[in-house]
C-alpha positions in Angstrom: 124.4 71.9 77.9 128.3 71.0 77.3 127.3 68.2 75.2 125.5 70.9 72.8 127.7 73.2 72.7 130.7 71.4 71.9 129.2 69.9 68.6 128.5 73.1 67.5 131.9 74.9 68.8 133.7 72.0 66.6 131.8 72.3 63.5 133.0 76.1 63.9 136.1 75.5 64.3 136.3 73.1 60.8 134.2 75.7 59.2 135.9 79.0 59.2 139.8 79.4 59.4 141.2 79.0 63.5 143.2 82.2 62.6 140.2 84.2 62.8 137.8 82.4 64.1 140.4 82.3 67.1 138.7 86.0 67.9 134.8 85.4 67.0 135.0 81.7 68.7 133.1 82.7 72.0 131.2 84.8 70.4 129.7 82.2 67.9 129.7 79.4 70.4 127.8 81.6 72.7 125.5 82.4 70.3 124.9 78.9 69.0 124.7 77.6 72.3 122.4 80.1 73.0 119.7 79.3 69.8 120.4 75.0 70.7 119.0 75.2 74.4 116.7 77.8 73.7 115.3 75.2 70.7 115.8 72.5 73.3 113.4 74.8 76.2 111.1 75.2 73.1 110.6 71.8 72.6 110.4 70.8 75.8 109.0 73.1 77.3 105.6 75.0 76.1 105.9 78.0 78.5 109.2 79.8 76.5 107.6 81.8 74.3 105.3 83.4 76.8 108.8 84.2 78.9 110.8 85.4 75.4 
């Protein structure tokens, strides 16, 4: 779970400006944490979308 989220947390950070992004950083890591392990339960396993 770290490993995934800190690719995406950097590639926020390099995105947007840290002045701002300073503010909406948990936020978006949160949220792209969230959509990576939800892909990752998808693929792995076949019982998520009966639970979403």
């Amino acid at each position: 779970m770290a490993s995934a989220s800190a690719p995406a947390n950097e590639g926020k950070q390099h995105s947007n400006p840290p002045k701002e992004e300073t503010q909406n950083q948990p936020s978006g890591s949160n949220v792209v944490a969230s959509i990576v392990v939800r892909m990752e339960v998808d693929t792995c396993e076949p019982t998520w979308p009966e639970h979403a």
